[in-house]
Structures are given as structure tokens and as C-alpha cells.
C-alpha positions in Angstrom: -136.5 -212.9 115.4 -134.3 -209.5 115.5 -131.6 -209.3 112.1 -130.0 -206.6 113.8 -126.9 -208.4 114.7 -127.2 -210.8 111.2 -126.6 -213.7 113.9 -127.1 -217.1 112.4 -130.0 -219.5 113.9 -129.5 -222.1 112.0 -126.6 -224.2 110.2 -129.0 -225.6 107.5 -131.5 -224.8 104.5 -133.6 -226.9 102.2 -134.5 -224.4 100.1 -133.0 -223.3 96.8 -129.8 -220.9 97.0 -131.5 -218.4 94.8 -133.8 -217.5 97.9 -130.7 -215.2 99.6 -131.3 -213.1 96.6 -134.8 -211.1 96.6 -134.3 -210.5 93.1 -134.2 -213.7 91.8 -137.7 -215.7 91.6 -138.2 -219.4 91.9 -138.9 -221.2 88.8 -142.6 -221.6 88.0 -144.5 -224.4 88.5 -143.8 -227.2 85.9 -147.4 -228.6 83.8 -149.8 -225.5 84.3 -151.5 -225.4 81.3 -153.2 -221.9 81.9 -153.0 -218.8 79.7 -150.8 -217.2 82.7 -150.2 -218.4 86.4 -152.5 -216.3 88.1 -155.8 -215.3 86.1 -159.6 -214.4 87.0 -162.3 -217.1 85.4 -165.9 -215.4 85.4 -165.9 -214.2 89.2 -168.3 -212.7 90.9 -166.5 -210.6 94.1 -167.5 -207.9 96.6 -168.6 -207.5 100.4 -170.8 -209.5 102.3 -173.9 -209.1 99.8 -172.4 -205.3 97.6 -171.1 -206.7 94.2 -168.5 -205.3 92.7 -167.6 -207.1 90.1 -169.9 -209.7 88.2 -168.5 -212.4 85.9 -165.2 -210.5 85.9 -162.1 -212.5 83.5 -159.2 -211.0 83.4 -155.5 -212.6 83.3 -152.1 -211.2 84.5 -149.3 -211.7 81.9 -146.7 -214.0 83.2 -143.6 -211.7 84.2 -145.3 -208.6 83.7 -145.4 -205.5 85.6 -149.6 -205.3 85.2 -150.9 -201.6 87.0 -154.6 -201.3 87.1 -155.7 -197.9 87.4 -159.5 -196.8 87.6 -161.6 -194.2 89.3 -162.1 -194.4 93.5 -164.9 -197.0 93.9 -164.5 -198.9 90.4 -163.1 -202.5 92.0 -159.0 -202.4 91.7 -158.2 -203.1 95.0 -161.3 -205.9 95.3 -159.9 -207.4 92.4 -156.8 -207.3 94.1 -157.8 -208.6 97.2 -159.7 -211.5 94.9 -156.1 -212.2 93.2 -154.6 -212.7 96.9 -157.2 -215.0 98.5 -158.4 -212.3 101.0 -161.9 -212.0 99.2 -163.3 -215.4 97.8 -165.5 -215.1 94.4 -169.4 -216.2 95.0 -169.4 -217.3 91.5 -165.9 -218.5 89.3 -162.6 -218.8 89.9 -159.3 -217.5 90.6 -156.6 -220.0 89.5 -152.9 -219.8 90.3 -150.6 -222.3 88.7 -153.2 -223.7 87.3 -155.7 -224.7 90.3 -158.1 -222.5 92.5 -156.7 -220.9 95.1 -159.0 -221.5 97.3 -157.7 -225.5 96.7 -154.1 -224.2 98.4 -153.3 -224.0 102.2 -152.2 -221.2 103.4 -148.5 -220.8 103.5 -148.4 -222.3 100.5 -150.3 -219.3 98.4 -147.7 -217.3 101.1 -145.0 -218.6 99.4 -146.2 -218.2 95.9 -147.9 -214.9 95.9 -147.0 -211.7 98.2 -149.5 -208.9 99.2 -148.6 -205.0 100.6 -151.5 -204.1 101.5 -153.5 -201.0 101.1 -152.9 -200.0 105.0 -151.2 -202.4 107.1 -150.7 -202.3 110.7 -147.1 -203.2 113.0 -147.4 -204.5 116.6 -146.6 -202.0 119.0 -143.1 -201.8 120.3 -142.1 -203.6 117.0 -138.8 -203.4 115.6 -138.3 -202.7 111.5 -135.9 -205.9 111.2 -137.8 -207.7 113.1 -141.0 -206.8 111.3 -139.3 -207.4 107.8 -138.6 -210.4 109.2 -142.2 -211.6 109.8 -141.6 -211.7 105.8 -140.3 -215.7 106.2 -142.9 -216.8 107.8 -144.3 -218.8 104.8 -141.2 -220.8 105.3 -141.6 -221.8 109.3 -142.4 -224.8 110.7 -142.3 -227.5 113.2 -139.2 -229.3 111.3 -137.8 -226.0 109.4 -137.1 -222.9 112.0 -135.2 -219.6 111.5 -131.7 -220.3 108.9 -128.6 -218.5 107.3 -131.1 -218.3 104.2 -133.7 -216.4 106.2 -131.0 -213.8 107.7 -129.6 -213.0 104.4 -133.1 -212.7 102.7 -134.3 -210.3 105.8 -131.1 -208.6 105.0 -131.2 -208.2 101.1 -134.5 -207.0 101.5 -134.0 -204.4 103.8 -130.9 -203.4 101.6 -133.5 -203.2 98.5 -136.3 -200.8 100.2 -133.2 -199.0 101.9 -134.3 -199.0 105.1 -130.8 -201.2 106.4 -130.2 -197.7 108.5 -133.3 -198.2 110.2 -133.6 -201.8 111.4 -132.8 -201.2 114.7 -135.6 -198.3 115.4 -139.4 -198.9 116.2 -142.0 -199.0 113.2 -144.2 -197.2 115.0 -141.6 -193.9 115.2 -141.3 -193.5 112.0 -142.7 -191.1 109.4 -145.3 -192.4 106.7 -143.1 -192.9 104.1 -140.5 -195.0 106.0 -143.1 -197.2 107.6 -144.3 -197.8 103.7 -140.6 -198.8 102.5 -140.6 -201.0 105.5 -143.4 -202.8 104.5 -142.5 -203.0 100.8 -139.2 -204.7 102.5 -141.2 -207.5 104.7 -143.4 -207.9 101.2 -139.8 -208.3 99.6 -138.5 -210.8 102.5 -141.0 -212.8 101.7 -139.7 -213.7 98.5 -142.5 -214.7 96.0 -142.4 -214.3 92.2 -145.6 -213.0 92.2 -146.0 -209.6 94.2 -149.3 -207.6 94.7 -149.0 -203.8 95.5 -152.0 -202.0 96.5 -151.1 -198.1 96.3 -147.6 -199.0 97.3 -146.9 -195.3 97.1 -149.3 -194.1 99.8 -147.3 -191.5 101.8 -144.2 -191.4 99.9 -142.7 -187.7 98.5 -141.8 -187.7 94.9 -138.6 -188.8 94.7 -139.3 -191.7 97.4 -142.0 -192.9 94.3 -140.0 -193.2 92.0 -137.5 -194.8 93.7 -140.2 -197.5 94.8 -141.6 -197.4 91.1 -138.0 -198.1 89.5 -137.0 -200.7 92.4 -140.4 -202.8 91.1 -139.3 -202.1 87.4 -136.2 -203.9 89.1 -138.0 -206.9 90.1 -139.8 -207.1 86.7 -137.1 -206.9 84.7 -135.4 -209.9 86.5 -138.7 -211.7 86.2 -140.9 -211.2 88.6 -144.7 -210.5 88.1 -146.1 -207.9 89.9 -149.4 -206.8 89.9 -150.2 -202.9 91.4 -152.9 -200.7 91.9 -151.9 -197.0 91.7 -153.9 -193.6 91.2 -150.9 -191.6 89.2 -151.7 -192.7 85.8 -148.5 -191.2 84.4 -146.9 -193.7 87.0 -148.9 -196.3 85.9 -147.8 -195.7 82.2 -144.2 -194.6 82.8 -143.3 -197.5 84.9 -146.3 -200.5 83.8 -145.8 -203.4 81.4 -149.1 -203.6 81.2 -152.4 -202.0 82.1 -155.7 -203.1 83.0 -158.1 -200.2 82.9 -161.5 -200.3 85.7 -164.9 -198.9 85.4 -167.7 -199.5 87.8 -166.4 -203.0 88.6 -165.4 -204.1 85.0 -162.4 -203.8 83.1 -162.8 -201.6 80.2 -159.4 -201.6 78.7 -156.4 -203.8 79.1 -153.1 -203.7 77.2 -149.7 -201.7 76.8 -149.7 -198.1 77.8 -148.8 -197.4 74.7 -151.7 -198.9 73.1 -154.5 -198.2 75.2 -153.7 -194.7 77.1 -155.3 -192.1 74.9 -157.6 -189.5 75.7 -160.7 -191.0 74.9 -160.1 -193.6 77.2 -158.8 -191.0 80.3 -162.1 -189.5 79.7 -164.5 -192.4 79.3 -162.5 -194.2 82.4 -161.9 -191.1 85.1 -164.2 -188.2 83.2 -161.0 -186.4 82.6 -161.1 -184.3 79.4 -157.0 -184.4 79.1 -154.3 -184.4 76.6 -151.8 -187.7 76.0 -148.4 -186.6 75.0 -145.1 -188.3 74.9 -143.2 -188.2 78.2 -140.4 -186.2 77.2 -137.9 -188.9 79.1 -139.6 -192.1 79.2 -141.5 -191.5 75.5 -144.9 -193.4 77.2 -147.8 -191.7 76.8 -148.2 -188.8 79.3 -151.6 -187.6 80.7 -151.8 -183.8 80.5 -155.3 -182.2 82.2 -156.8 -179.6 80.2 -158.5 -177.4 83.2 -160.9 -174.9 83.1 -162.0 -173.7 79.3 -159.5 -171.0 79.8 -156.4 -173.6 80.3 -157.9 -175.6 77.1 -155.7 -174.7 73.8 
């Protein structure tokens, strides 16, 4: 399934022409009559039999780019994991489109919601374009094999993470940082509206971040939802729509950065006695640690 040579496998498509562009989403389902397409109802999730979250509700705003930030250990990435299908509640529900998701098959959810995972591993001996291009399989099957629509889409994606240079080498010789774009590239391949990032900036340098962080603001802006959990609050409030704020498995906050990122809340949330000033660019509120009493004004 190499894209290296953009060879076509395939002289036909039935799916919409907006799917060679990674930046435009599908429409959304018609008749959902939730509060938002994908949204938490009263669900109990954890491991095996550790809680860690009980009777959680919380809904992501429709085209939104919702960051939820929290201490190590306080349930963002099990929530996130809950919001992709890869942990089922005990107790409630999470609805997309206005039905469980438990109640869809597999490729299905695939091709409604996409997930970079936290740490992901390539096959050995893998090729980046050809990894990217695992991105389509949500839309493989016995009548409907590789097409023009999947080239360009492997293509486009690769383009948006800028890793096009790289599509001939082997994941598995590449640095951290690359491997991550890469991945963000398959996630992008994949082509959902809805996109789940779970510390998508793992391994990156600075100015690889923001980069990443401005290509997602990218995505929002042309409507895409895309939920992320991140540890650089000042990311999280420079870059996020919308924050949802995590504390020992519940959510103890949840709004615009501007609204809810103050310094009460940085110390009640991550027992950081801080300062929140304007970022001197962006204007969002801008998390400054005070330090040792003899750093403290």
C-alpha cells in the first residue's frame, strides 16, 4: 500500500470529493438531537476493577478545539480512551451522533472519530507512506479496495504533518519527533471530523509544537472538532477553544481559557501557586510559576 510513487489503484470512488482534502470534514450526521455529537452521560470508567472516574458527564462542543489538562494520574487520557471506544463505561454512556458507541461497528466509529494515541507502535521494516497509509483503512472492503481518493488523502496528509520528504524512509529510523508527525499524518489520512490527540506533542522540540499546535488550530478553524490532552497549560490556553479542567478523576472546571484559567484554579487543579498574565502575543491567559519564596514578588 506504498504512496511513494502516487500510483493509482483504482479508477473509482464512492465517497464524497471533499475526502481528497484532509481539511475539509464530512457533514455531520443529519437528526441527532444531542447537546453535541460526542458527549459523556454519567460513566463510570477505569481498569479492570481501579475507578477512575465515577458518574463522570461532560460534553465536547461541536467544532471545538476542547484541551483537557489535569495533574499526572487525574483521568484525561481514560477519559479519552472512554471518548474513542478503547475503554467501555461500567455504568452510563458515551454517545456519538446521538447513539452509544458501543451500538457502532468498528470501522464505522473509524470513520467518524480518529485517535493518536498516547504511544503507538509501527511494524518493523515499515515504511512512513505506507504507515500513513494504514490511515484508510476505515474505508477498505471486500467491494471498495485502494482508489485515486485514498492516494491523494495519504498524500495531503503527509503534506499537512510535513513529513512528504520522508515517505520513502523506515519509521523505525527516525528520531522521536518525526515518528510523532508521522503518526499525526496516518491520524490525518484517516480523515474524520472528529480527532482525539493524546499528548500529541510527546517528543517534539519547540518549534515542532507549535507547528503541530497551529496545524490543529488549522483543522479547527475549518471545522473540525478535536479533542487533546496536553501537560503545557500555556499550550493548552494559547492554542484551545475550550478547556475541560481534571482533578482526581472529575472535571473541576470546563470553559474558555479565558474564563476559567486563573490562579486559583492552577493551584486548586495542579498545587501550583502561579501568576496568570496576558500572553504578550496571543493575549490568553499565561501561567507564570512563582518558585521559591525568594522568586515570589
Amino acid at each position: 500500500m506504498s504512496t511513494s510513487t502516487g500510483t493509482d489503484r483504482s479508477t473509482t470512488s464512492n465517497e464524497p470529493s471533499t475526502m481528497l482534502d484532509p481539511l475539509v470534514p464530512r457533514a455531520p450526521a443529519q437528526g441527532a438531537q444531542e447537546p453535541s455529537r460526542l458527549h459523556v452521560d454519567a460513566a463510570t470508567i477505569g481498569y479492570d476493577k481501579r475507578i477512575v472516574s465515577e458518574r463522570l458527564s461532560v460534553a465536547i462542543p461541536d467544532q471545538s478545539f476542547t484541551v483537557i489538562v489535569g495533574p499526572n494520574a487525574c483521568g484525561k487520557s481514560t477519559l479519552l480512551r472512554g471518548l474513542s471506544r478503547l475503554l467501555k463505561p461500567s455504568e452510563g454512556h458515551v454517545i456519538l451522533d446521538g447513539a452509544d458507541i458501543s451500538s457502532y461497528k468498528t470501522k464505522e466509529v473509524a470513520r467518524r472519530v480518529g485517535l493518536l494515541p498516547q504511544t503507538a507502535i509501527a511494524p518493523d521494516g515499515i515504511t512512513v507512506a505506507d504507515l500513513v497509509a494504514r490511515g484508510r483503512y476505515p474505508y477498505q472492503g471486500m467491494l471498495r479496495q485502494w482508489t485515486k481518493t485514498d492516494e491523494e488523502a495519504v498524500l495531503r496528509a503527509m503534506e499537512a504533518a510535513a513529513v512528504t520528504d520522508l515517505s520513502g524512509q523506515l519509521v523505525d529510523e527516525l528520531s522521536g519527533g518525526q515518528r510523532q508527525r508521522v503518526w499525526v499524518a496516518m491520524a490525518l489520512a484517516q480523515h474524520t471530523d472528529i480527532l482525539l490527540l493524546d499528548e500529541p506533542t510527546t517528543f517534539l522540540d519547540i518549534t515542532h509544537q507549535v507547528e503541530l499546535m497551529e496545524l490543529f488550530t488549522d483543522l479547527n478553524h475549518v471545522g473540525h472538532t478535536l479533542v487533546a490532552v496536553l501537560h503545557d497549560l500555556n499550550h493548552a490556553a494559547r492554542f484551545g477553544t475550550h478547556l475541560i479542567a481534571m482533578k482526581d478523576g472529575a472535571v473541576v472546571a470546563e470553559g474558555a481559557p479565558s474564563e476559567i484559567v486563573t490562579a486559583e484554579l492552577v493551584e486548586e487543579v495542579f498545587g501550583l501557586r502561579c501568576l496568570v498574565v496576558p500572553d504578550p502575543v496571543a493575549g490568553t491567559p499565561h501561567v507564570v510559576p512563582l518558585g521559591r519564596d525568594r522568586d515570589r514578588p
